[in-house]
C-alpha positions in Angstrom: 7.1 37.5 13.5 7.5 38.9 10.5 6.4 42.3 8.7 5.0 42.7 5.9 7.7 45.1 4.3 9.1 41.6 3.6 6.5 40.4 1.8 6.5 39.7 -2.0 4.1 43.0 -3.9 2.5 43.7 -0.5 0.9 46.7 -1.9 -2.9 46.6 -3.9 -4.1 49.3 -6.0 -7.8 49.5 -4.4 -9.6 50.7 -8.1 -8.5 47.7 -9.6 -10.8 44.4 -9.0 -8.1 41.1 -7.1 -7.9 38.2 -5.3 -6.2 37.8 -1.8 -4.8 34.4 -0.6 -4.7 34.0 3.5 -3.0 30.9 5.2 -4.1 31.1 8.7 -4.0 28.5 11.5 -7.4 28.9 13.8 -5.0 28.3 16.8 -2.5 30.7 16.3 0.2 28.0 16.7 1.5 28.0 13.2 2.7 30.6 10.6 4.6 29.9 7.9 8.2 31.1 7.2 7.6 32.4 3.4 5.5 35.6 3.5 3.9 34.9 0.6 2.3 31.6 2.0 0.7 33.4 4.8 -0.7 36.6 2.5 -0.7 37.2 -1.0 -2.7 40.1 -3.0 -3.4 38.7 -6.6 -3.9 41.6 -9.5 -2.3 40.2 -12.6 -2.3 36.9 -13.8 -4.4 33.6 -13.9 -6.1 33.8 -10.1 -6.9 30.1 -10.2 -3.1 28.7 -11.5 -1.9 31.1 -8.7 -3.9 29.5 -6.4 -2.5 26.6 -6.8 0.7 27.9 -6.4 -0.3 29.1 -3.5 -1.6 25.6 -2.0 1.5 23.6 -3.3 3.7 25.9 -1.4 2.1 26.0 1.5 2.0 22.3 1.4 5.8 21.8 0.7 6.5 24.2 3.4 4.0 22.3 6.0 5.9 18.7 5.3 8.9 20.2 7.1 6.9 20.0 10.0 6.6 17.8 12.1 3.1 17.3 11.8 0.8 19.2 9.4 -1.1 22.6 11.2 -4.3 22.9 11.8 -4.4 25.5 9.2 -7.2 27.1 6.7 -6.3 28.4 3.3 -9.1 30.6 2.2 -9.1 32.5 -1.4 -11.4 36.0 -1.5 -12.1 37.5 -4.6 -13.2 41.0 -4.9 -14.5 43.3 -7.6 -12.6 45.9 -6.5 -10.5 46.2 -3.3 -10.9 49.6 -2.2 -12.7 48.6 1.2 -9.7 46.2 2.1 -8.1 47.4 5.0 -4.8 48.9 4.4 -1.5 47.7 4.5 0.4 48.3 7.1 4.4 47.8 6.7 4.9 47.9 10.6 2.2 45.2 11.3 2.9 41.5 11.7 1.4 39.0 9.5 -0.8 37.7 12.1 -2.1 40.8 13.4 -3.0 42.0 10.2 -5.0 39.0 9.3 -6.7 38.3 12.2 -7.3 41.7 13.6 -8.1 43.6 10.2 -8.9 41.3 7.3 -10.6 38.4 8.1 -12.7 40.7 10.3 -14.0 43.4 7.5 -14.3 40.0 5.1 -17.1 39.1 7.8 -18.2 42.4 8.5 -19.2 42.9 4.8 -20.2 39.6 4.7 -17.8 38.3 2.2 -17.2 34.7 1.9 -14.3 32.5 0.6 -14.1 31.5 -2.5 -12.5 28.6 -2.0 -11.9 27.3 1.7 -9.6 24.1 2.2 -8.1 22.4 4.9 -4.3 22.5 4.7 -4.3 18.7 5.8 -6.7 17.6 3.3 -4.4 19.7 0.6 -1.4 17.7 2.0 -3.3 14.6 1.7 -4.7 15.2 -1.7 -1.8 16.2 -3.4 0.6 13.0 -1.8 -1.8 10.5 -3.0 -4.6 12.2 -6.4 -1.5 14.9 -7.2 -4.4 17.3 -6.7 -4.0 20.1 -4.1 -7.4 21.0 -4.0 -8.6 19.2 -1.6 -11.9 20.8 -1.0 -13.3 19.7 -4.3 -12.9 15.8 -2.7 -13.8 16.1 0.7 -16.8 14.4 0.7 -15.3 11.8 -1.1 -12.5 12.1 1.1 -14.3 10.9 4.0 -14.8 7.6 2.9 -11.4 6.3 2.4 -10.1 4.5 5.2 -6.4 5.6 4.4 -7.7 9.9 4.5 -9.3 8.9 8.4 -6.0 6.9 9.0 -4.0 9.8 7.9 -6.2 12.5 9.7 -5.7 10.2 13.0 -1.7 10.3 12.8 -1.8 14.1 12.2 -3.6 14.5 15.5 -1.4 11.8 17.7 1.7 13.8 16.1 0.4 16.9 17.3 -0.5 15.6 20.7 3.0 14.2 20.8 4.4 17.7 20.0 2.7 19.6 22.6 0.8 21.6 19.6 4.3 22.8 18.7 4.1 22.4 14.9 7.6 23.6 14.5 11.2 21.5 15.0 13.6 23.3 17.7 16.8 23.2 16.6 19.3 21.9 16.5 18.6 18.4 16.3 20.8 16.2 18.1 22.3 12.8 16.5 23.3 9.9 18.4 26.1 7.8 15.6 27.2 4.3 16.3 27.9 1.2 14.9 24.3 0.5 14.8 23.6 3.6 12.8 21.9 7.1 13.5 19.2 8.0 16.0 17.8 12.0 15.4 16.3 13.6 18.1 14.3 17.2 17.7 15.3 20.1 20.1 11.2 19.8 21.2 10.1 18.1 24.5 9.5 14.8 22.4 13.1 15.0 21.2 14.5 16.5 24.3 13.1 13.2 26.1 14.2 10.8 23.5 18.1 11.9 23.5 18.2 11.7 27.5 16.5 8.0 27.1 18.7 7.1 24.7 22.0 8.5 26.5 21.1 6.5 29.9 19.5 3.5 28.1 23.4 3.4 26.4 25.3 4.0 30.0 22.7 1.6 31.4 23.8 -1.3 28.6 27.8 -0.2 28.1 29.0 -3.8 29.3 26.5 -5.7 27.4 27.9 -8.2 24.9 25.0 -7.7 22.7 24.6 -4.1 22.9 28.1 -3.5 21.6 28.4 0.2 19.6 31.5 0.2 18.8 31.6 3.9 19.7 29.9 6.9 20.6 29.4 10.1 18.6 26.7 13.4 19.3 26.4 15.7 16.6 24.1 18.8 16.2 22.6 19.6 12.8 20.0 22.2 11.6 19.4 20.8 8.3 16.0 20.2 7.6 14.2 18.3 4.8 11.0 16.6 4.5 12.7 13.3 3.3 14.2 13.3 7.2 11.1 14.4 8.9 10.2 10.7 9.1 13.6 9.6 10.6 13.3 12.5 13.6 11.9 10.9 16.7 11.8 7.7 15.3 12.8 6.1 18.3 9.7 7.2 19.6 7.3 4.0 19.8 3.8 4.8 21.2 2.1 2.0 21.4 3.8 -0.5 23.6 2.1 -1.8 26.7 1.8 -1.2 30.5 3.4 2.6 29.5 2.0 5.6 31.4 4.6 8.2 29.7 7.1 8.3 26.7 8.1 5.0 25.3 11.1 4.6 23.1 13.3 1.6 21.5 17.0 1.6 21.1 17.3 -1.8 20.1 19.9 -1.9 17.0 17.9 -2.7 14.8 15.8 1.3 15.5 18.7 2.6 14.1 18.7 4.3 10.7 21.5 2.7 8.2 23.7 6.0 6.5 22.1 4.8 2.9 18.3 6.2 4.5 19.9 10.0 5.5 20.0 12.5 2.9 24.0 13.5 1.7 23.2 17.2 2.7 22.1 16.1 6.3 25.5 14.2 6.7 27.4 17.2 5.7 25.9 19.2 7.9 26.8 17.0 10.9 28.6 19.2 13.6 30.6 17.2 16.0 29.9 17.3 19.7 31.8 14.8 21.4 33.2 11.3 20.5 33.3 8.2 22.9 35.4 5.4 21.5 32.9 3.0 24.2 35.7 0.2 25.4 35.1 -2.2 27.5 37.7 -0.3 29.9 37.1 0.8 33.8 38.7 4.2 32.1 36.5 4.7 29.2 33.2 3.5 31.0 33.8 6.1 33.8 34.6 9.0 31.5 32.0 8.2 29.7 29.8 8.1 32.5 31.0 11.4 33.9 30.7 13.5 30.8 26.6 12.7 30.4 26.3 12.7 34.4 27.3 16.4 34.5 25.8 17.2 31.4 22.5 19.0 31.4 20.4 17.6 29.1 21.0 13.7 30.1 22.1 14.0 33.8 23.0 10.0 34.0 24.1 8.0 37.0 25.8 4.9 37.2 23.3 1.5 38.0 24.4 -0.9 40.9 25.8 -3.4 38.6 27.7 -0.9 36.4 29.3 0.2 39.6 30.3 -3.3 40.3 31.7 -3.6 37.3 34.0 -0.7 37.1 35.4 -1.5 40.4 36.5 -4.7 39.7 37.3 -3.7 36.3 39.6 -1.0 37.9 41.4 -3.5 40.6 42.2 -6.0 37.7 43.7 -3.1 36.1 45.6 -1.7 38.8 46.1 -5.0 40.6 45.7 -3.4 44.0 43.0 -2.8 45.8 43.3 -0.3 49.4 41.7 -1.2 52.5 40.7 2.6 52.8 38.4 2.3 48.9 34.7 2.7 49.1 33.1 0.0 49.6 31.6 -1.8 47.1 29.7 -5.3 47.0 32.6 -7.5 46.1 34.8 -5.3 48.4 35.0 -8.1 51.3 35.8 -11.1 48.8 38.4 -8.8 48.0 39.4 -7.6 51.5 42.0 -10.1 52.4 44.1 -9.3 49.2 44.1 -5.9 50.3 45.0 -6.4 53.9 47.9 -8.6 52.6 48.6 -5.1 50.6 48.2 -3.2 53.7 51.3 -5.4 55.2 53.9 -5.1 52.2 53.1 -1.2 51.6 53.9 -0.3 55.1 57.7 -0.8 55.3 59.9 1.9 57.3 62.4 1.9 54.4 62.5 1.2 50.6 64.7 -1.8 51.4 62.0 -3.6 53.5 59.0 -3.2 50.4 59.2 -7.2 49.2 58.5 -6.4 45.3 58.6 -10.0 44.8 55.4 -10.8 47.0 53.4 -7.0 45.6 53.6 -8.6 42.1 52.6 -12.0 43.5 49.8 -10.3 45.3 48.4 -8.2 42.1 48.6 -11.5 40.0 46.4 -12.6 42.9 44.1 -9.8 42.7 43.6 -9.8 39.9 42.6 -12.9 38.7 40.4 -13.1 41.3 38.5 -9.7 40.1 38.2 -11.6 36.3 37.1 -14.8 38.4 34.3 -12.7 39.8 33.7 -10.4 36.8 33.2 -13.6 34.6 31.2 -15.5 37.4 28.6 -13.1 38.1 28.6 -11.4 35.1 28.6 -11.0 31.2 30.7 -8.3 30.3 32.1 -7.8 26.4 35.6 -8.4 26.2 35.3 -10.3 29.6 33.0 -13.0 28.8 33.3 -16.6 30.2 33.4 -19.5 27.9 30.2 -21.0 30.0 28.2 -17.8 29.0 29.6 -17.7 25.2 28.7 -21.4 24.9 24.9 -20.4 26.3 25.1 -17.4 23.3 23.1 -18.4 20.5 24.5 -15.5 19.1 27.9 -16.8 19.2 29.3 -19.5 17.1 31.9 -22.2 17.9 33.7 -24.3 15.1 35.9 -27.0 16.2 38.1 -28.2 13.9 36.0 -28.6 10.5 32.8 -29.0 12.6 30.4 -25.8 13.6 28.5 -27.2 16.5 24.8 -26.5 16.8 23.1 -25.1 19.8 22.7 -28.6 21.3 26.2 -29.5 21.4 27.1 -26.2 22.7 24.6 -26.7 25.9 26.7 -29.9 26.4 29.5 -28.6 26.4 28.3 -25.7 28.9 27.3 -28.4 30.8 30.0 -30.0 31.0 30.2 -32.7 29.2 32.2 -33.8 26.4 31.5 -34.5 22.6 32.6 -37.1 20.7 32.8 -35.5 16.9 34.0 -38.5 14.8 33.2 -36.3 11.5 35.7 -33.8 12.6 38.4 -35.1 10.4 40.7 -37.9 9.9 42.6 -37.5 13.1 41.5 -39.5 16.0 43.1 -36.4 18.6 40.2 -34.5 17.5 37.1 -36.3 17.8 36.7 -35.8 21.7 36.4 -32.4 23.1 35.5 -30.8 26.2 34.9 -27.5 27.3 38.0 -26.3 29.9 36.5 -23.6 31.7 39.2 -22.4 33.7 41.7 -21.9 30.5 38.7 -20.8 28.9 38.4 -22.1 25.7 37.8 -26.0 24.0 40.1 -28.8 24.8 40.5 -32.0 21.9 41.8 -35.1 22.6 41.9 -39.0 21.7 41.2 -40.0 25.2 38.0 -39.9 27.6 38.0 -36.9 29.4 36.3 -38.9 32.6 32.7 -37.3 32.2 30.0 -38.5 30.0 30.6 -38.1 26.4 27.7 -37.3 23.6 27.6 -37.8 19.9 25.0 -36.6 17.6 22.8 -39.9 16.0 19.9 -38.8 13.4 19.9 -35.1 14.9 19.7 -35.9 18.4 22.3 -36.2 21.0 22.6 -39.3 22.3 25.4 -40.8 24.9 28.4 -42.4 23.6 28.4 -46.1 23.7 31.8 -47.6 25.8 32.8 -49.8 23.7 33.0 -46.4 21.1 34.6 -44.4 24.2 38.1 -44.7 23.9 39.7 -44.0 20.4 42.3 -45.3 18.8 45.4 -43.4 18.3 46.5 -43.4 14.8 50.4 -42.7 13.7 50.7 -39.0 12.0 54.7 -37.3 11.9 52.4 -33.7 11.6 49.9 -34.5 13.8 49.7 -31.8 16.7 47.1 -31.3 19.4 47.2 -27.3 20.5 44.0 -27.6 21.5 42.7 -24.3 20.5 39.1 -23.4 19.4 39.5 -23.3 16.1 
């Protein structure tokens, strides 16, 4: 706390007749950082325009909180001030007021002047530019939007654990989605360990893509980013007994809503560059899972993941590995391993048949990897084709969502608006080359063209196209 020493004209001359301002919270869970906005002696000047000073900086103050205290701010006027309990330089704020003041005030039977609700001044001031609330509050009462805003004020400091003051630093999450901020409170602390694992959880997923990973710490503070900290936070979703946050993309906060003075205070912490790599995902992994605060481990399917990841990297896999669920499909490339490794001399190791072998391996790691899962940068066409999120353009024709099911399907399309060359009006889906095959001839499984929006089968006498002379035609098949 505080002493008074540091207080703005702490001293009263007692013959002289004054006003004293006190800013106190009831609960003893608040006190605010000026001096001057928790006790001020008044001897000179307009008492009332002081006053007002007095409100409008306690309110300015109080919006850097993250909710607004439960605090009173009570003007006394006096005729003279010799009875007022001395000041003492060595006393705390707090002590002083509610230990000496406020207790010869009621001792003596003296009653505010003016008495008014630090949340109805905040309220007042936002929306009538008046921060005299206690002139309105019985009109207050009445306005849905005053009961709305009193409501919020105690579900923020329920949230808060009656903490009205940010710990710092505040830590900030900074991707390609945008910023997350997260308070150094138990709210905060919560949200930024959420956040981490919900991120390790999702690293693989094609539609949770950052780009990259950085943690900053800041200590800026503003009341233009008090709304942005936390914001993650949603408490009203369903079938949730505890904290509840979203770190869906579009939670994130764009760099246009932060203040320039909060960006420049950024101070880096660590930077993950998040590819789709079985070396970046386990570093990554690591560094929160020994960290503290977030303390992350690794899912089932993540694990999977990596390990195949790894093998197609490596293109070897040992007999002696951990096992892992795709360990026996794997097994009998390592056992064919196991026999070329364990030569007597460096003459007997057949090089020829270890590179055939981690050819092997490895495309049976991708086969897996793109069979049973959706990983970015690993996708199978099947899964991209079932992406509405993913467009395909063949030729000069973007196909719709129907014509991409076909085609996942496996059928072929018969696209006669393509362009004027016959070699592109069938297509087909190749799955094992991954990508879209055109050609002028049937493809042997049923075809589908699109009549009046719907997709309706070919008819066979329309099945078979004719081939039309072109010196620079070229097929290269490639999705275009």
């Amino acid at each position: 706390m505080d002493k008074r020493n540091q207080m703005e004209n702490p001293f009263f001359d007692p013959d002289k007749p004054g006003s004293i301002f006190v800013g106190m919270d009831r609960y003893h869970q608040y006190s605010p950082h000026q001096p001057r906005n928790a006790l001020t002696f008044i001897q000179k000047g307009d008492a009332d325009s002081l006053f007002r000073k007095f409100l409008i900086d306690n309110i300015k103050e109080a919006e850097c909180c993250p909710y607004i205290p439960d605090t009173e701010l009570l003007r006394f006027d006096l005729a003279n001030m010799r009875q007022v309990p001395p000041v003492d330089t060595h006393t705390p704020f707090e002590e002083y007021i509610s230990k000496e003041l406020l207790p010869y005030f009621q001792e003596h039977c003296i009653p505010p002047a003016k008495r008014i609700s630090l949340r109805d001044a905040v309220y007042t001031y936002k929306y009538k530019n008046e921060p005299d609330g206690g002139i309105l509050k019985k009109y207050l009462m009445q306005e849905p939007a005053y009961l709305e805003f009193r409501l919020q004020q105690q579900e923020k400091r329920t949230l808060y654990r009656c903490q009205p003051r940010y710990t710092f630093p505040l830590k900030v999450v900074e991707n390609d989605f945008g910023y997350l901020i997260f308070s150094g409170n138990e709210i905060g602390r919560n949200g930024f360990r959420e956040c981490i694992r919900y991120i390790t959880d999702h690293y693989f997923d094609p539609h949770y893509d950052t780009g990259h990973l950085a943690v900053y710490d800041s200590t800026f503070m503003d009341k233009n980013l008090v709304p942005l900290i936390d914001a993650a936070y949603k408490p009203c979703k369903p079938m949730e007994l505890d904290y509840s946050f979203d770190f869906y993309p579009a939670s994130y906060i764009g760099l246009d809503e932060l203040p320039k003075e909060f960006i420049d205070s950024l101070k880096p912490v660590c930077y993950h560059s998040m590819e789709a790599t079985a070396g970046d995902f386990i570093k990554f992994a690591t560094d929160w899972h020994f960290n503290k605060d977030t303390q992350v481990s690794i899912s089932r399917e993540n694990h999977d993941i990596y390990r195949l990841l790894t093998v197609m990297r490596n293109g070897y896999m040992n007999i002696h590995e951990q096992p892992f669920t795709y360990f026996n499909e794997l097994l009998p490339y390592a056992k064919e391993f196991e026999k070329v490794t364990q030569v007597k001399s460096a003459g007997e190791f057949d090089t020829g048949k270890f590179k055939r072998l981690s050819t092997e391996i490895r495309k049976a790691a991708d086969g897996i990897l793109k069979r049973d899962f959706d990983v970015r940068g690993h996708r199978s066409l099947e899964n991209m084709l079932n992406d509405s999120t993913v467009t395909f353009t063949v030729g000069s024709r973007k196909l719709n969502e129907v014509q991409k099911t076909a085609l996942a399907s496996g059928y072929a399309l018969y696209l006669p608006e393509n362009n004027k060359e016959a070699t592109r009006h069938l297509c087909k889906a190749d799955f094992e080359q991954g990508r879209i095959e055109g050609s002028s001839k049937p493809f042997g499984v049923r075809t589908y063209v699109i009549k009046d929006g719907l997709l309706c089968p070919l008819p066979e006498e329309k099945n078979t196209v004719k081939k039309t002379e072109n010196k620079n035609r070229h097929n290269n098949n490639r999705l275009k």
